[in-house]
N, C-alpha and C positions, 0 to 999 in steps of 0.2 A: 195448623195455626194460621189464622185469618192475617195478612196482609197487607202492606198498600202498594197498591199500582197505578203507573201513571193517569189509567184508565176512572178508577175510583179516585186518587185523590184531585187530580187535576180541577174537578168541580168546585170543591169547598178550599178552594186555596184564591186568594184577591190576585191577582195579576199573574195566577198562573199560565197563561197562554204566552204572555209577554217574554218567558224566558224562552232559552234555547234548549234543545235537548240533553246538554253536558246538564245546563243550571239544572232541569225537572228531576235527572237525573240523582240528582246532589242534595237536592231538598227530600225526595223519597224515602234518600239512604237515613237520611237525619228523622225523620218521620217513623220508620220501621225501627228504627232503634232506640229511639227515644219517648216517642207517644205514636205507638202499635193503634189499630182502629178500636178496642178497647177502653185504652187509655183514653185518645179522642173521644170516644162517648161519655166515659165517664165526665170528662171535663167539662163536657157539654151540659149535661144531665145536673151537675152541679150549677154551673152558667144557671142553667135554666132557675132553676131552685132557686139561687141567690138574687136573680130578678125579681122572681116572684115577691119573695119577699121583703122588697125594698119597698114595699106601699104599707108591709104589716109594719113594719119598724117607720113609716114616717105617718101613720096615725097610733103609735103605744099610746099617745096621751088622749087619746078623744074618750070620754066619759069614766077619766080616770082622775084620782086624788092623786097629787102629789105633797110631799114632807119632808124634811131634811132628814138624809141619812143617818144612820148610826154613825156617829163618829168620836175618837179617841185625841186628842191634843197630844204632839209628839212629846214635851216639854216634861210631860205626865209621868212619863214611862222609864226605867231603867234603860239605860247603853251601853251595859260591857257587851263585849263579845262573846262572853259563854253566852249570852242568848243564843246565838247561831247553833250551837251546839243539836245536833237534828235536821237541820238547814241543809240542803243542797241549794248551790247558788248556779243560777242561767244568766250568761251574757249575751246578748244577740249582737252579733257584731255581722251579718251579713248586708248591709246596704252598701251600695255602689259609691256613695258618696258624691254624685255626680255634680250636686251644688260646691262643696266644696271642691272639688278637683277643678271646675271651671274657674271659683273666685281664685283658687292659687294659680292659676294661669294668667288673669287678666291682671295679676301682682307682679307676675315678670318670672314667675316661677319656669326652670329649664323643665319642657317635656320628657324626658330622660329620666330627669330626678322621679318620674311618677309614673315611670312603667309597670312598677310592683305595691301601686296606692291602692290603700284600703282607711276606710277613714277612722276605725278604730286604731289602727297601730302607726297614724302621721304623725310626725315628734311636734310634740308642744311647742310654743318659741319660748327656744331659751333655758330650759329644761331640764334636767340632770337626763346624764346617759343617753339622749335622745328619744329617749319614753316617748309615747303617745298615752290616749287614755285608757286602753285595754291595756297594755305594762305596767300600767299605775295601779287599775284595778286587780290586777291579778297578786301585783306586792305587794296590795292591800290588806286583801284575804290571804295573801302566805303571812302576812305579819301577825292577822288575830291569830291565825292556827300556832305560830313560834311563840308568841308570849302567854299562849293560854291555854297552849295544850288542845290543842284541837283537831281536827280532821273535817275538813271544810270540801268537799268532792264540787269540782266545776265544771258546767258544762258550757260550751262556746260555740254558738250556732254560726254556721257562715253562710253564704249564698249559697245557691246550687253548685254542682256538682261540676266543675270546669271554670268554676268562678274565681276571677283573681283573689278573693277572701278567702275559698276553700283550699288553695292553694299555701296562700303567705301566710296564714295565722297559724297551721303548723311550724313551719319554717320556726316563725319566732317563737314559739315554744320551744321547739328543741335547740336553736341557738342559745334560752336562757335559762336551759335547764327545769322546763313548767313553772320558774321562778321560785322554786323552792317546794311547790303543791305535791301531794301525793298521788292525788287521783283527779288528773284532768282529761276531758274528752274533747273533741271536736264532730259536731256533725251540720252537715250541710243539710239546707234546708230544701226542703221538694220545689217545684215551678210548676206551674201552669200555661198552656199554650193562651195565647191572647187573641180572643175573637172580635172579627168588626160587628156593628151592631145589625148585621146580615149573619150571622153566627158563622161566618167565612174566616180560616186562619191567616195569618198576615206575614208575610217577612220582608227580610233587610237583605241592603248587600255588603257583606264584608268580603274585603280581599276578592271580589270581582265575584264573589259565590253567594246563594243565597241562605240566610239563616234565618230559620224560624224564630218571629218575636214571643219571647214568653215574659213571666216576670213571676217572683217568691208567691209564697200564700201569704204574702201582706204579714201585718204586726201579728196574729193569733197561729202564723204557719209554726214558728219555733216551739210553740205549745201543743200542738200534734203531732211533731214531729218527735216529744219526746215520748211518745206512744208505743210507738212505731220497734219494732223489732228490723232489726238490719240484715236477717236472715233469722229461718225459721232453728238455729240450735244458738242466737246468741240472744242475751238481753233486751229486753226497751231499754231505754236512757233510765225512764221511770222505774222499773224493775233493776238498775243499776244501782241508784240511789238508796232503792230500799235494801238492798244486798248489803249497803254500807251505813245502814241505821237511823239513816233521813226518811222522815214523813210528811216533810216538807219542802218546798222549794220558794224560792223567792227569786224574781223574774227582776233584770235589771238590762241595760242600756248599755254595751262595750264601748258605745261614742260619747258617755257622760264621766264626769268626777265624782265624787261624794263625799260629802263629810265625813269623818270618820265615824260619828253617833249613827249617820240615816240607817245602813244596814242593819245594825245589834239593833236599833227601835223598831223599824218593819217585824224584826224577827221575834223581839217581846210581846209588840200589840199583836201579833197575830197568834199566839200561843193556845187562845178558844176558841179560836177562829179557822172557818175552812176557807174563809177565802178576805183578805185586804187589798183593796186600793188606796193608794198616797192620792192626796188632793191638796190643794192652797186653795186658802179661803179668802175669798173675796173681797174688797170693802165696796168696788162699787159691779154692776152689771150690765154691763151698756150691751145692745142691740147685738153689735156687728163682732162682740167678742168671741173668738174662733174654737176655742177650748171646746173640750166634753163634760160634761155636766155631772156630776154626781149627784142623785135625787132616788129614792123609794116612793114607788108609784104601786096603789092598792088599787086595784080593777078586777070587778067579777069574783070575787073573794078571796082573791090571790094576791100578795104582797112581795115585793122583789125591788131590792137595791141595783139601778144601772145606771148605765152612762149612756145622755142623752147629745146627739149633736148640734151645731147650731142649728140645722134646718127643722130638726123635729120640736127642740123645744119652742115654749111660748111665752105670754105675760106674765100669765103664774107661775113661770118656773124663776122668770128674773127676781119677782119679787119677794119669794121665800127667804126666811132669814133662819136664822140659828134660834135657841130660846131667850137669848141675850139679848134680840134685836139687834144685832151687831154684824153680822156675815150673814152674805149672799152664797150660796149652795157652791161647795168648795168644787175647782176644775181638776182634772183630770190631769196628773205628771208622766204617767204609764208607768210604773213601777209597781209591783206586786205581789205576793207573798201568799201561798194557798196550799193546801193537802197534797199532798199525793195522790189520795184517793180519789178527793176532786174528779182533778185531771181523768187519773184512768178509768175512773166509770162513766164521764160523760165528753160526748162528742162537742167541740164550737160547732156553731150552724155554719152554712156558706153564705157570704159576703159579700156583698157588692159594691166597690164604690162609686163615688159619684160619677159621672164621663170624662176622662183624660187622654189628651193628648199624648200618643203614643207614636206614631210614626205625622211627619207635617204633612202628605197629600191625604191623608185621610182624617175623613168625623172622628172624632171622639166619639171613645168607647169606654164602659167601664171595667176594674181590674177586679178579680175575682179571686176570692183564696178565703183567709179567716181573721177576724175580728180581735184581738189581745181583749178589746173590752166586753165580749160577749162572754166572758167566763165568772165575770159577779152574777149577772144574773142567775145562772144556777148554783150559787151558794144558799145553804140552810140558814147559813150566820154568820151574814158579811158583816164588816166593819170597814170605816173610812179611816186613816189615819190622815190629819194633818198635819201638815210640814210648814217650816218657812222656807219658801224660792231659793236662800242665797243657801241653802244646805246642799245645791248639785248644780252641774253646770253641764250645759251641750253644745258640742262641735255640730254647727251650720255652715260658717261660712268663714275663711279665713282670719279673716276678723278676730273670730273667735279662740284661735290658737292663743294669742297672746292674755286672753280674759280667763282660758283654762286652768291655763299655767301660774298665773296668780290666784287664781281661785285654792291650784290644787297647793301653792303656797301656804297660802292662809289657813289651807286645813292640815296642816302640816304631813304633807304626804310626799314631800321633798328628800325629806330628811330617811320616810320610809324607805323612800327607791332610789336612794342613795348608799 
């Protein structure tokens, strides 16, 4: 079995020389056991690929029609909850939360109190039970399944493997009893090593040692992840769900609320559908608006519903309206609802994003992993559904604890997780 040695890796590591022989030593062992020369290639190999293709994806529009997507008005649609009925639901709850955890600092918040933070399970302000928005969402879906007879199977992505999410978000499951759910999972999501833009790997020093920077496969990882077999005699996630009579799934947010309508509607409009994105539709379209774009672009005699970013789209994407004259090409919420089958027969591409600051003496570099929105475009028969904004609410910034918690008021989700 091929190896690494101080010899081999010491070259492709930024400031390897700088340590000492305990640190070379130390970073090796994390090396060999975690991304073997293998794994570093493959990473690499991917790198490469997701570069490449960052000039394809910022010319999709050049000698292309654009037209407003298929789309459904949520308002249209039936919301019980036997919609769900079929439904496997994914929470991703693997982000660090690092904005937040800083703004509840610079609030006076004790360090202490956030030894075991994760920003889906932070309690609301004010809150019943000290909920956050994953125990909100979770008594959510125990509640459709209790009054409707149902069997709603969850799955709950968290960071990698050693990550304080992959850690506490069992915890709170088994402190509250899965919250009533019959069949809930938890799986951590893969990482990738983080290259400078020398394809040289980087790391940190914690606790006077050094650790390799890595970071998730980005918003589209918990979507290949559900692929994935955990060993070759147990299930994928995906082949879990279908065990339990789900041929669909619908992708949601462990850091947001929801009205109690959003989910039964995602899961009605998509009922002909192998693939839906949630969007808000516009009234106006200004320049420097940051969202992703929902638009069907026909090039080369191929037609396909995606999501455009601000860099790629252009004049005629802003100006596109609906058939009303009334909306501008609805934005992107990330929420989404699609096949089973989907998923398991095709791959997300690799992803690149733009260049970020990852360690502060080094250039920006960009972070590589999978796209959540590169999975419309390989639908047969996408649909858009629109939403109104004030139907779900997201934890950013402390701030926002107290907008939650009334939000998740108003949707009478109190009285749920009560």
């Amino acid at each position: 079995m091929e190896i690494w040695t101080i010899e081999n890796l010491g070259p492709l590591v930024q400031g390897f020389e700088k340590l000492d022989i305990s640190s070379q030593s130390h970073l090796l062992q994390q090396m060999n056991e975690k991304f073997p020369p293998a794994v570093f290639r493959s990473h690499l190999t991917k790198r490469h690929k997701a570069m490449k293709s960052v000039t394809a994806c910022q010319n999709v529009l050049n000698g292309a029609t654009q037209q407003f997507p298929p789309f459904t008005p949520w308002h249209d649609l039936p919301d019980s909850p036997l919609n769900l009925k079929g439904y496997g639901l994914v929470f991703t709850a693997g982000g660090e939360g690092e904005r937040l955890r800083l703004s509840l600092l610079a609030r006076g918040e004790d360090p202490k109190a956030l030894e075991d933070f994760t920003k889906a399970t932070y309690p609301l302000q004010n809150f019943c039970n000290n909920f956050g928005a994953l125990h909100i969402n979770l008594a959510l879906i125990a509640s459709y399944c209790k009054n409707f007879n149902l069997d709603i199977p969850v799955i709950i992505t968290t960071g990698p493997k050693g990550s304080v999410t992959e850690r506490v978000i069992p915890e709170v499951l088994s402190k509250n009893s899965n919250f009533g759910l019959k069949h809930v999972v938890t799986i951590p999501q893969d990482e990738r090593l983080h290259f400078t833009m020398d394809d040289r790997i980087t790391f940190t020093m914690k606790n006077g040692l050094p650790v390799t920077v890595t970071h998730p496969d980005e918003t589209g990882g918990p979507l290949m992840k559900l692929k994935q077999k955990p060993s070759p005699d147990k299930p994928s996630c995906i082949e879990w769900l279908e065990s339990l009579g789900c041929s669909k799934l619908i992708l949601a947010q462990a850091t947001a609320i929801y009205d109690q309508r959003l989910l039964p509607v995602m899961a009605s409009a998509a009922q002909k559908h192998d693939c839906l994105g949630v969007g808000v539709m516009r009234d106006t379209f200004e320049p420097n608006d940051p969202f992703g774009t929902f638009v069907t672009i026909k090039k080369d005699n191929n037609e396909s519903t995606c999501i455009i970013e601000q860099g790629v789209r252009n004049e005629t994407s802003r100006k596109i309206k609906d058939s009303n004259n009334r909306y501008f090409l609805p934005f992107n919420t990330g929420l989404y609802a699609l096949d089973c089958d989907l998923l398991q027969k095709s791959d997300l591409p690799d992803y690149a994003t733009p260049p970020k600051e990852v360690l502060p003496d080094l250039p920006k570099s960009p972070k590589v992993g999978y796209a959540a929105t590169d999975i419309l475009p390989l639908a047969k028969k996408p649909l858009i559904l629109t939403v109104d904004p004030k139907m779900f609410a997201v934890i950013k910034t402390a701030e926002d604890l107290s907008v939650l918690a009334e939000a998740a008021r108003g949707f009478g989700l109190e009285e749920i997780c009560g």
